[in-house]
C-alpha positions in Angstrom: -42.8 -192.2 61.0 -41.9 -189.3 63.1 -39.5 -186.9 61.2 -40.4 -185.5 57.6 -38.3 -183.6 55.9 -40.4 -181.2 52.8 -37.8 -180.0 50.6 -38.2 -178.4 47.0 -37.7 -174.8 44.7 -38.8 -171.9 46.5 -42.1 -171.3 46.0 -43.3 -175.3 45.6 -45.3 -175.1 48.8 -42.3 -176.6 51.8 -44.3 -174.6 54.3 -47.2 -174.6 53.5 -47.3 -179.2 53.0 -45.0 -179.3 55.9 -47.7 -177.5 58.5 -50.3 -179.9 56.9 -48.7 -183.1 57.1 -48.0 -181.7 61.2 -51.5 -181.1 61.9 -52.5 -183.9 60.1 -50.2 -186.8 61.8 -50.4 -184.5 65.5 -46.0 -183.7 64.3 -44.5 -180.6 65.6 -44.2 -178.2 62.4 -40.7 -176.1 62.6 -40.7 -173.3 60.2 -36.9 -172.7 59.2 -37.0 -169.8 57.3 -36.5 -167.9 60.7 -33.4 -170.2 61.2 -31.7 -168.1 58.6 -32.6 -164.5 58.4 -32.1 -162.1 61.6 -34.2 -158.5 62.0 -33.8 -156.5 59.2 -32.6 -159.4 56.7 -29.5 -159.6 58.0 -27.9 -163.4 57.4 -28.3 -165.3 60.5 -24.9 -166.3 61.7 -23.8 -170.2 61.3 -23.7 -170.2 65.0 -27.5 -169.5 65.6 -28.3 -171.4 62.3 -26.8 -174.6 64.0 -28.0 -174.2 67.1 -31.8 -173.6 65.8 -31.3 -176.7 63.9 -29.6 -179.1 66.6 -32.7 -178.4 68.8 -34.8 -178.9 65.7 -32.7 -182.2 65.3 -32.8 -182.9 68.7 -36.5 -183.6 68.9 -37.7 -187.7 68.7 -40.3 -186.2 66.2 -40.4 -183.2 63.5 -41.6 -181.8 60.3 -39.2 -179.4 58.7 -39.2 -177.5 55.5 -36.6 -176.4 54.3 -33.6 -178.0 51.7 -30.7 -177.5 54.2 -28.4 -178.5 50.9 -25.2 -177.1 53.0 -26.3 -179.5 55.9 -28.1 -182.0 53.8 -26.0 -185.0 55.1 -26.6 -184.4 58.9 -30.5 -183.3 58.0 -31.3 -185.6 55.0 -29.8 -188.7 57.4 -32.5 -188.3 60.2 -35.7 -188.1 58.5 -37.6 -190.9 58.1 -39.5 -189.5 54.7 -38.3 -186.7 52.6 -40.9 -185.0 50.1 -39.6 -183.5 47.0 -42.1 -180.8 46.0 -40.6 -180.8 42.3 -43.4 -178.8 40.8 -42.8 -177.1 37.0 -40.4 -173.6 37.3 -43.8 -171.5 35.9 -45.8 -172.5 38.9 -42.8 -172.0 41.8 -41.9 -168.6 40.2 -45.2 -167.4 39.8 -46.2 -168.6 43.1 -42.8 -166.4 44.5 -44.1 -163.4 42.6 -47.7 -163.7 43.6 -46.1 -164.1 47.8 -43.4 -161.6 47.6 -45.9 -158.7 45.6 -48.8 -160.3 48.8 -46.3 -159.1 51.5 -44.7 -156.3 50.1 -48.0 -154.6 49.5 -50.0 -156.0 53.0 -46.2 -155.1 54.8 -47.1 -158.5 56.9 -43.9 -159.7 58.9 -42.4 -162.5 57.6 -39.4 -164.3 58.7 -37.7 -163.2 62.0 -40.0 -160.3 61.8 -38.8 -159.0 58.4 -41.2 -157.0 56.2 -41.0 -157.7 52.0 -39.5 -154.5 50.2 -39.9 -154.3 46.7 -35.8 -154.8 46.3 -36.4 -157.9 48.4 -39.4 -159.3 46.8 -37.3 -159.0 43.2 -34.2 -160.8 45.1 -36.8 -163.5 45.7 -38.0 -164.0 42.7 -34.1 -163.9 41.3 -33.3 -166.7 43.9 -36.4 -169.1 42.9 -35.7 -168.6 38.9 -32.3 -169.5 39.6 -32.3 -172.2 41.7 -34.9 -174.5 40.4 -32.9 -175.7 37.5 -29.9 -176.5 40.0 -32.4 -178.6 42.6 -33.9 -180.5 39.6 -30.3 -181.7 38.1 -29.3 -182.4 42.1 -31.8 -183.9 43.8 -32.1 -187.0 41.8 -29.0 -188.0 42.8 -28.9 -186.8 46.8 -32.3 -188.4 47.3 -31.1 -192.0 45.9 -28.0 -191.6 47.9 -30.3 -191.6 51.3 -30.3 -194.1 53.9 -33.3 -195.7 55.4 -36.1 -192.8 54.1 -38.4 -193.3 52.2 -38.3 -190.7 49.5 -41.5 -189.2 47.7 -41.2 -186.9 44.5 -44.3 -184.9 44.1 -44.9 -183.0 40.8 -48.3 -181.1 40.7 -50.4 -179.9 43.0 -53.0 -182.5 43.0 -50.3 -185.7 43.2 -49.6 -183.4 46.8 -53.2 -183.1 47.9 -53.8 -186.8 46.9 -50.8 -188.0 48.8 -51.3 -186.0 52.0 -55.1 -187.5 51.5 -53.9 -190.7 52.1 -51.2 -189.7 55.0 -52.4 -191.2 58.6 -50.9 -192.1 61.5 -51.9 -195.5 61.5 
């Protein structure tokens, strides 16, 4: 396989499983988060956010993570194996609060650049306590509706260590 798709709640670990599974298999990671925000946290337009991810999609082989649920039929389509980080909401939240209070205080750029404010950090936080529930009642049903990819829900931290163990590129 050559194009993975990591999708899951903000804070379930997309990122950081998706940069593993692309050094481990020698698969070019792309980080998406820059797709969508622009300097100063301004929304990226739909224009630059489709053209990041045609050349993303454009590639014979790719690791992405992100959810792309307004895109999720042209992105879901072309992977080959989707991973659905669907860890418990305590853990993703807590893992969005421990992040967002990380970067706020260490002011380390994050997407396109962006340093965490403490407004931002709490919008965060808002966004992954909101929008696990909804990913948990959806992806069920988007997953079984896929074509030709092998699908892989993943629940706690050590059913992702253990399956990326026994990832190769054989």
């Amino acid at each position: 396989m050559q194009r993975y798709l990591v999708v899951g709640a903000s804070g379930s670990g997309k990122s950081t499983l998706a940069r593993a599974i692309g050094d481990r298999l020698g698969l070019p990671y792309i980080a998406t988060d820059p797709f969508y925000w622009g300097p100063d946290w301004a929304i990226a337009p739909s224009a630059h956010v489709e053209a990041c991810l045609g050349a993303a999609l454009a590639r014979p082989a790719w690791v992405l993570d992100g959810n792309f649920d307004d895109q999720r039929e042209r992105v879901w389509a072309r992977a080959e194996c989707i991973v659905w980080l669907d860890l418990p909401w305590p853990v993703t939240v807590g893992r969005v609060i421990a992040r967002n209070v990380r970067w706020a205080l260490t002011r380390e750029p994050v997407w396109s650049g962006n340093t965490m404010t403490w407004l931002r950090a709490w919008s965060g936080v808002r966004h992954a306590a909101r929008s696990h529930g909804l990913k948990r009642r959806l992806y069920p049903g988007w997953l079984a509706a896929v074509q030709g990819a092998i699908t892989v829900r993943l629940t706690e931290q050590r059913s992702i260590d253990d399956w990326l163990c026994g990832l190769s590129n054989a």
